[in-house]
C-alpha positions as CSV (number, residue, x, y, z in Angstrom):
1,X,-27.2,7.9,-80.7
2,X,-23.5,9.5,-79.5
3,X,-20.8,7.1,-79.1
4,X,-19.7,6.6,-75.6
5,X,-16.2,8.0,-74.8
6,X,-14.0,5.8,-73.3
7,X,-10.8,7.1,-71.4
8,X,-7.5,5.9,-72.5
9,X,-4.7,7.1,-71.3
10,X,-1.5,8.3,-73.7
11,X,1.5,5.9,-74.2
12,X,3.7,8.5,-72.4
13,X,1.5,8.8,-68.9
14,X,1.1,5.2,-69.2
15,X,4.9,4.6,-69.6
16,X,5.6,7.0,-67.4
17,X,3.0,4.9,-64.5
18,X,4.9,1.8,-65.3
19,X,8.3,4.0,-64.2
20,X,7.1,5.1,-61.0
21,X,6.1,1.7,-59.7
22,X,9.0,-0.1,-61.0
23,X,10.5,2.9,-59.1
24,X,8.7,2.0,-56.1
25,X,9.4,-1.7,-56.2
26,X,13.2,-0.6,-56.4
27,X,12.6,1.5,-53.3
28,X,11.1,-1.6,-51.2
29,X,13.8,-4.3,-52.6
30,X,16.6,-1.7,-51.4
31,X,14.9,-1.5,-48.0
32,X,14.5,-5.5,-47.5
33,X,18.4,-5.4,-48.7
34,X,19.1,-3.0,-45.4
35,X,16.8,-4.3,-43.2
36,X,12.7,-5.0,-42.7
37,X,11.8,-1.3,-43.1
38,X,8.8,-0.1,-41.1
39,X,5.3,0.8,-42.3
40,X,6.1,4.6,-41.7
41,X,9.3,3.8,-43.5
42,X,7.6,2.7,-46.5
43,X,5.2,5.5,-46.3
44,X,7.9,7.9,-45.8
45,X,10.1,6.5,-48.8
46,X,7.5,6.3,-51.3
47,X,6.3,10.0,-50.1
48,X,3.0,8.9,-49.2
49,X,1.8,11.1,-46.1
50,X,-0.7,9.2,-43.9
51,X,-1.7,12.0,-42.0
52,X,-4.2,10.1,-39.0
53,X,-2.3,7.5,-39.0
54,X,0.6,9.2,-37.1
55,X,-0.5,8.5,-33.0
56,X,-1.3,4.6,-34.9
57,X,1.9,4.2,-35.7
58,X,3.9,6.0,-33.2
59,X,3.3,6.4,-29.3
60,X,2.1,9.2,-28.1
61,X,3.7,11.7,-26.2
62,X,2.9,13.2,-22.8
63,X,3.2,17.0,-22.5
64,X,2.5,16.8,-18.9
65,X,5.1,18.5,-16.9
66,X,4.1,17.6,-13.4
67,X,3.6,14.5,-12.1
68,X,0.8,13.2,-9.8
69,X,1.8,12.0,-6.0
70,X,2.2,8.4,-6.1
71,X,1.3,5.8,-3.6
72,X,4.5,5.3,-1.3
73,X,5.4,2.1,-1.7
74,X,5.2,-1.1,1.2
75,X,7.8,-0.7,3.8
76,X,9.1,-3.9,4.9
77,X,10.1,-4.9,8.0
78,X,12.9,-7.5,8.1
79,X,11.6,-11.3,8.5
80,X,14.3,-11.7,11.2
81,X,15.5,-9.2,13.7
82,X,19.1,-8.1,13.2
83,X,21.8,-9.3,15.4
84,X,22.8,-5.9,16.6
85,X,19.1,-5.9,17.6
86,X,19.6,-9.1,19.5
87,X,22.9,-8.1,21.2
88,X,20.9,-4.8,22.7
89,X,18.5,-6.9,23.6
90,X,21.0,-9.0,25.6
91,X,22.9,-6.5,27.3
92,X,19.6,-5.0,28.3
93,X,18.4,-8.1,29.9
94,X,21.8,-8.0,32.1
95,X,23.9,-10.0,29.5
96,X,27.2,-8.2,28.3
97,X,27.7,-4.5,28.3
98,X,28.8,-2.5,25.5
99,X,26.3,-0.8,23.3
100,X,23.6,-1.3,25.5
101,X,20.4,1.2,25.3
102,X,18.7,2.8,28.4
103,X,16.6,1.0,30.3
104,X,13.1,2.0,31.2
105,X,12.2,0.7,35.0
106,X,8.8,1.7,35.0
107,X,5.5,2.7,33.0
108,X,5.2,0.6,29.8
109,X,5.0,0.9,26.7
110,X,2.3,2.9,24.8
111,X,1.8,0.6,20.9
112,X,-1.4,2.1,19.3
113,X,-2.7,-0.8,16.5
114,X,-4.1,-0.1,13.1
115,X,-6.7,-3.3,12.5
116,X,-7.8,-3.6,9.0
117,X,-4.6,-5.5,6.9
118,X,-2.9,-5.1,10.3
119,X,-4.2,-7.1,12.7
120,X,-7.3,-8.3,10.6
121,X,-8.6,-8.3,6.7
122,X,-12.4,-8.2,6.0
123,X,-14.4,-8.5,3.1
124,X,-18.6,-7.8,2.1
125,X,-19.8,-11.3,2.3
126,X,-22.0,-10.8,-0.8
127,X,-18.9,-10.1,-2.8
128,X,-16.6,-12.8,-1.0
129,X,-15.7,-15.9,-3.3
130,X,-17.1,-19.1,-1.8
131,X,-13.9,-21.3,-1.8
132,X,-12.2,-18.3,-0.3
133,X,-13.1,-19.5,3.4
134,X,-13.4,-23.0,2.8
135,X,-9.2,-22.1,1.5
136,X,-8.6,-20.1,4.3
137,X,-9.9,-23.0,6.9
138,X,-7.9,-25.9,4.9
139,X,-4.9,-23.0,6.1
140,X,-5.6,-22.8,9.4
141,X,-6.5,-19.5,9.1
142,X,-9.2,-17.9,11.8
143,X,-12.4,-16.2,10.7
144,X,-16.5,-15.3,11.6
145,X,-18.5,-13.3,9.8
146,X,-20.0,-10.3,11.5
147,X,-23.2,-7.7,11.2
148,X,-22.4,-4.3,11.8
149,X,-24.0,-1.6,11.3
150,X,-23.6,0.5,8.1
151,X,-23.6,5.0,8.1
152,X,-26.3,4.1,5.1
153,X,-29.8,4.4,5.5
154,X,-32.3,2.8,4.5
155,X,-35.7,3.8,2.4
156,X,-37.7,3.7,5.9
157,X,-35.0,5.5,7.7
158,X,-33.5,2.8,9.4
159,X,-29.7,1.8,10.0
160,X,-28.7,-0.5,7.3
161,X,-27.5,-3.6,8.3
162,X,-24.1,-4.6,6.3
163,X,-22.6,-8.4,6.4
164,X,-18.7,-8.6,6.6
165,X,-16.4,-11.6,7.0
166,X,-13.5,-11.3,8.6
167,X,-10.0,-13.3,8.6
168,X,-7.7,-13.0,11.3
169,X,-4.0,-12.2,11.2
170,X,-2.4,-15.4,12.6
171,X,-1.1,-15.4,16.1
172,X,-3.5,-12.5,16.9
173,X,-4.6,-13.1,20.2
174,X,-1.4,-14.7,21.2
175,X,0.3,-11.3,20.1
176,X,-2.2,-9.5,21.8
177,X,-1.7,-11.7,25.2
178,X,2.0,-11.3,25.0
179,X,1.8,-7.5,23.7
180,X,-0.3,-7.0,26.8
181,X,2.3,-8.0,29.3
182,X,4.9,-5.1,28.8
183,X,2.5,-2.4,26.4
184,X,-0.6,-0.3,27.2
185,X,-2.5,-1.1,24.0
186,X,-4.7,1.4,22.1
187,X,-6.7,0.5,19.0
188,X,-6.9,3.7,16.2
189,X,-8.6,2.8,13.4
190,X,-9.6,5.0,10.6
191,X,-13.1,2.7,10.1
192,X,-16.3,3.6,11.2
193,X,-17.5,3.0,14.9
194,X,-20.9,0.7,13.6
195,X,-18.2,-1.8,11.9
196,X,-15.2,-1.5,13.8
197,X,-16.6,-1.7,17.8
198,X,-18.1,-5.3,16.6
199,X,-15.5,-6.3,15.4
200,X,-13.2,-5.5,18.4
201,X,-15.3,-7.3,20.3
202,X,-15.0,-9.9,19.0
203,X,-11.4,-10.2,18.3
204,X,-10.8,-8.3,21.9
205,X,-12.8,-10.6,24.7
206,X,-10.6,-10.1,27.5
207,X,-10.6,-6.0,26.9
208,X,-6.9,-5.8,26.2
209,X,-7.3,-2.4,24.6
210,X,-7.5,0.4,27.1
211,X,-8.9,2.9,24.3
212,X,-10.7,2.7,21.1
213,X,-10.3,5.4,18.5
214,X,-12.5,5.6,15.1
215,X,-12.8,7.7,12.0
216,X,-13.4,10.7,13.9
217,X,-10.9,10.8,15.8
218,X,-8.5,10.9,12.5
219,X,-7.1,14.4,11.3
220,X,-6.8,15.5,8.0
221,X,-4.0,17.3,6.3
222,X,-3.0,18.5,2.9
223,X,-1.5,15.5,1.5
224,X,-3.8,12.8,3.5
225,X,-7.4,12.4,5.2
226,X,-7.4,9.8,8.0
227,X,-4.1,10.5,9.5
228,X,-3.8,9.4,13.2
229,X,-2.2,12.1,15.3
230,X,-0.8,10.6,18.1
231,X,-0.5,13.7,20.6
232,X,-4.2,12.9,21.2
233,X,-2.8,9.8,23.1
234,X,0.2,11.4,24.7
235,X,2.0,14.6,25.4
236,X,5.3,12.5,25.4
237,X,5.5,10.5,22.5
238,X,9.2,9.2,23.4
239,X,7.0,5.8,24.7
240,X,4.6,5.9,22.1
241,X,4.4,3.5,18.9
242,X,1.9,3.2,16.1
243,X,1.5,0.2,14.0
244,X,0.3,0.6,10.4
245,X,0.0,-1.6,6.9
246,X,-0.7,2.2,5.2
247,X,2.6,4.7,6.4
248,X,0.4,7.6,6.0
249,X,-1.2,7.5,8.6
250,X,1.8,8.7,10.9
251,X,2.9,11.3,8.7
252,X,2.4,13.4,11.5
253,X,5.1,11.8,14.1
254,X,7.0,9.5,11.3
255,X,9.6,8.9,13.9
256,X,7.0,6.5,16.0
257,X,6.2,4.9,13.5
258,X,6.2,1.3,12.6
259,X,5.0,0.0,8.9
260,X,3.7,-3.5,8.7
261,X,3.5,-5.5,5.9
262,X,-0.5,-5.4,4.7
263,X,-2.1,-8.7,5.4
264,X,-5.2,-10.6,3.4
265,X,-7.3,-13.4,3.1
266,X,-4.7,-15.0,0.6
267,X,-1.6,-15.3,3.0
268,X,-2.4,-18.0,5.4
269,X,1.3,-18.4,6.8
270,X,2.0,-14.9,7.6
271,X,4.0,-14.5,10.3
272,X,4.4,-11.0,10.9
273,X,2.7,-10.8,14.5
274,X,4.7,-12.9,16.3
275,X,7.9,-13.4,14.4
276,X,8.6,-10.0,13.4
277,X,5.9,-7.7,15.3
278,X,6.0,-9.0,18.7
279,X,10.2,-9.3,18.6
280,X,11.0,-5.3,17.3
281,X,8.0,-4.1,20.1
282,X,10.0,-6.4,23.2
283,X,13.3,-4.4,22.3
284,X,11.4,-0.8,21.7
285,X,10.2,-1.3,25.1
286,X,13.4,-1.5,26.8
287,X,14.2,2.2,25.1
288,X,13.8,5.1,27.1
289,X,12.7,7.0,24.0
290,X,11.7,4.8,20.8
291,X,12.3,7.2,18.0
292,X,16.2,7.4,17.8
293,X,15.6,3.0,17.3
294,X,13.2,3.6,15.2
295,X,14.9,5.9,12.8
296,X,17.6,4.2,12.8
297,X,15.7,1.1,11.4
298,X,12.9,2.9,9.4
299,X,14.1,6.6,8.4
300,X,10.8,7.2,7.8
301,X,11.6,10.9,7.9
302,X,13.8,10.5,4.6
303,X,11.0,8.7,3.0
304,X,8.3,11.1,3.6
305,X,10.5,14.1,2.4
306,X,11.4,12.0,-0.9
307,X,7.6,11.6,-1.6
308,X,6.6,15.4,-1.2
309,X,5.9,15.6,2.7
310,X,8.0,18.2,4.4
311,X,9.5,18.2,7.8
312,X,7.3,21.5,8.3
313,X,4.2,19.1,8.4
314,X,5.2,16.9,11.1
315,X,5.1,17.3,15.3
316,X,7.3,16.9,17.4
C-alpha cells in the first residue's frame, strides 16, 4: 500500500509566513499608537480588499439630482395678537388716530372654514384607542360619534355605512356664535358630502353656515388636488377669507389666506379658536380689503414661490 503524502511546507515559506504576520501585527500596534483605526483601515493597511463589504461599511451615496416636493411646513399663527394689531384695532373702534386702517360701514365679512383639524378632528371608531375618549372627556374636551354614509358599496349594492367619532375644537360653537355676528360664514371642505353634511349638522344646529361646499366643489391643479378656489364664492375677494390647517388649499388666492394650526384628539387645551382665531378675523373685518393685512402678517406669497408654486398659478 502507497504511503500517504503529507504537505509540509519549506522552512523558507514558513519563515517567510511568520514575517508577514509579525508584519501585520506591527501594522495594527502602529495604528492603536495613532489612534483606534477603523475596520476599513485595517482592511486597507493590511491590503485586504473586501469587495461587498463596501455599502456595509460606508453610507451610501445618493445620485439623485432632483429632489422631490416636500410637504410645506405648519404655519403658525402667533398665540397673542401683536400690539400694532391691537392699536389698529383701537383707532378703528374711534380710539386714537394715526395708523388707522379703512373702515368697512357695511356688508360683512365673507370667512370660508376648513373643518377637519380646523374646526374638528375625527377618527374610524374601529381603529380609535379606548382610553382616547375617556382622556379626552377627563379634558373637557367635546365629542359624539357619528354614522355617515361611506362612497363604498357594499356586496348587495347598498351604501356602506362607516362609524366616525369626532372631537371638537374647543370653543367651537362659541367661535361660531361670535364669528356669526360680524362674518357671512361658508363651510368648504374637501371631505365627502355622506360624511361631512352629518357632521355639520351636528356641530351647526342653529344653521350658521350660509353655504356648504364638498369634495366636488374642490379644483385641482398641477401641484395639488382639493384646492378650494375661492372665486366660486365671490367675484371680489378683497372681503373674503379662508381658514385652513393644510395651506394648500388656497394656493390659488394665497393672499386670503389664513393657516391654522392643525388640531387633534391629543390637544385638549387648544386655544386657537377663540384666543387667536376669533381676535385676527375681528380686526380683518374692519379692513376694506383683507389681503394687504394679510400679507403683511402671513406672506404667504413668498412661501409658496420658495416651495415651487409660481405667481403664474395664482388669481387674482
Amino acid at each position: 500500500m502507497a504511503q500517504t503524502e503529507v504537505y509540509a511546507p519549506k522552512s523558507g515559506q514558513l519563515w517567510k509566513t511568520v514575517m508577514n504576520w509579525l508584519a501585520f501585527l506591527f501594522q495594527i500596534f502602529v495604528q492603536i499608537i495613532r489612534g483606534t483605526p477603523s475596520m476599513s483601515q485595517v482592511f486597507n493597511n493590511i491590503g485586504f480588499s473586501h469587495g461587498g463589504q463596501t455599502s456595509f461599511l460606508s453610507p451610501p451615496t445618493s445620485n439623485s439630482s432632483t429632489t422631490g416636493f416636500k410637504p410645506l411646513p405648519v404655519v403658525e399663527i402667533p398665540l397673542h395678537a401683536s400690539a400694532a394689531t391691537a392699536v389698529d384695532i383701537n383707532a378703528a373702534d374711534g380710539g386714537e388716530a394715526g395708523d388707522a386702517p379703512s373702515v368697512r360701514l357695511s356688508g360683512k365679512l365673507t370667512v370660508v372654514l376648513d373643518l377637519d383639524e380646523t374646526l374638528v378632528c375625527a377618527y374610524e371608531t374601529s381603529s380609535l384607542p379606548p382610553t382616547l375618549c375617556t382622556q379626552a372627556t377627563e379634558a373637557g374636551l367635546d365629542w359624539f360619534e357619528l354614522e355617515c354614509v361611506s362612497s363604498d358599496k357594499e356586496c348587495e349594492g347598498k351604501p356602506k355605512i362607516s362609524y366616525v367619532t369626532v372631537f371638537e375644537r374647543p370653543g367651537l360653537n362659541e367661535f361660531l356664535e361670535q364669528l356669526s355676528e360680524f362674518a357671512d360664514l361658508i363651510l368648504f371642505t374637501a371631505g365627502l358630502e355622506g360624511y361631512a353634511r352629518p357632521l355639520v349638522d351636528r356641530i351647526d344646529v342653529d344653521n350658521r353656515f350660509s353655504r356648504r361646499l364638498y369634495r366636488p366643489s374642490t379644483t385641482s391643479t398641477e401641484y395639488r388636488d382639493h384646492v378650494k378656489d375661492l372665486s366660486c364664492i365671490s367675484p371680489d375677494l378683497g372681503r373674503v377669507v379662508i381658514v385652513d390647517n393644510n395651506p394648500f388649499s388656497f394656493l390659488l388666492q394665497p393672499l386670503n389666506g389664513i393657516p391654522c394650526v392643525p388640531f387633534s384628539a391629543g390637544q385638549p387645551h387648544d386655544d386657537q379658536l377663540l384666543e387667536v382665531l376669533l381676535p385676527l378675523l375681528k380686526h380683518l373685518s374692519l379692513q376694506d380689503d383683507v389681503r394687504p393685512a394679510l400679507y403683511e402678517k402671513f406672506h404667504m406669497p413668498e412661501w409658496f414661490q420658495k416651495h415651487g408654486i409660481p405667481s403664474s398659478s395664482w388669481t387674482s
